[in-house]
Steps between C-alpha positions, in 0.01 A plus 500: 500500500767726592671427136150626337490786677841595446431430119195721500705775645759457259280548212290810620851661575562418107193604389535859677841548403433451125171729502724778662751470233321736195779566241710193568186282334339734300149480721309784533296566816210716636504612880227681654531672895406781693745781659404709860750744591588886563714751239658809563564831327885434371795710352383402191361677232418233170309734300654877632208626599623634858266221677669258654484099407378248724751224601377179669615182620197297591376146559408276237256185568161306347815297281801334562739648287573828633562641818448863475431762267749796427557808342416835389226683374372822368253703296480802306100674537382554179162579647278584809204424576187571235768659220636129336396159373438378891205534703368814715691371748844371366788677457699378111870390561749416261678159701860458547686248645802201568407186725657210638310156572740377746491093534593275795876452386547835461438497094366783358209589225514812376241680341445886380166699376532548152534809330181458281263399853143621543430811689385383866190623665496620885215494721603550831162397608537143316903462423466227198733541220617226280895564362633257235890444591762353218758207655815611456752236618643425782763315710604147576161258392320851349865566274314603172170461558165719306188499502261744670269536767245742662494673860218590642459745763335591786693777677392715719692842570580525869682824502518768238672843490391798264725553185490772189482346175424727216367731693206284614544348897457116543576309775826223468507207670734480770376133670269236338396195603530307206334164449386338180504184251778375252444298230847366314558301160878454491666305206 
């Protein structure tokens, strides 16, 4: 009995090992979790539009593959409230951003928003936004991978200071509890 389960444990430790292997075999993959965490106002600037980026490290869970979920965002506004293609509510921003899926092992996904990305839309009152991502590459298992993905979000600004942009005042998120879904196809 002991030799069976020894056995059994032998081959679900080969089985794993294989599946986490994506460019070694050619086998493409699709990995769907959750993130909870908190950003922060940063030193960085992606798009130069004096308002700060967010950087986050945050947990990653709902899968096995990764552990956390990192990086850092930012938009530009292209519109508030009632004046663009959102609703009454929503404010129109132009996404930016460079994440990290961070796996067990330490191997890295990476994944950017591409240039070409829809226009999000805002409601504080009912944060749901839906941001296609592009795969990248990566390191160690993730060397060379593509493929794409979407985030969707959930944040919720916790802490915002007044800023001038153009001569209009908006408020820039300082602190944000972020939370949302990821959905990954990696070849």
């Amino acid at each position: 009995m002991n030799t069976l389960r020894i056995l059994t444990i032998a081959a679900m430790t080969l089985v794993l090992s294989a599946a986490d292997h994506v460019k070694a075999n050619g086998n493409a993959f699709v990995v769907n979790g959750k993130w909870a965490g908190t950003a922060f106002a940063s030193t960085i600037d992606i798009n130069s539009d004096g308002i700060a980026a967010r950087t986050f490290v945050v947990n990653a869970y709902g899968q096995d593959r990764f552990t956390s979920f990192e990086g850092t965002a930012d938009s530009g506004l292209i519109a508030l409230p009632g004046q663009g293609n959102c609703g009454p509510n929503a404010i129109e921003l132009q996404a930016f951003g460079t994440f990290t899926f961070r796996g067990r092992n330490n191997d890295a996904l990476f994944a950017d928003v591409p240039f070409d990305a829809p226009h999000l839309c805002f409601d504080p009152a009912n944060p749901d936004e839906l941001l296609p991502i592009r795969i990248t590459g990566g390191t160690s298992r993730y060397a060379g991978a593509t493929g794409t993905g979407t985030l969707r979000l959930h944040d919720i600004v916790r802490l915002a200071v007044p800023v001038i942009i153009g001569g209009v005042a908006v408020e820039a998120p300082v602190m944000i509890e972020t939370q949302g879904e990821f959905s990954l196809s990696v070849q």
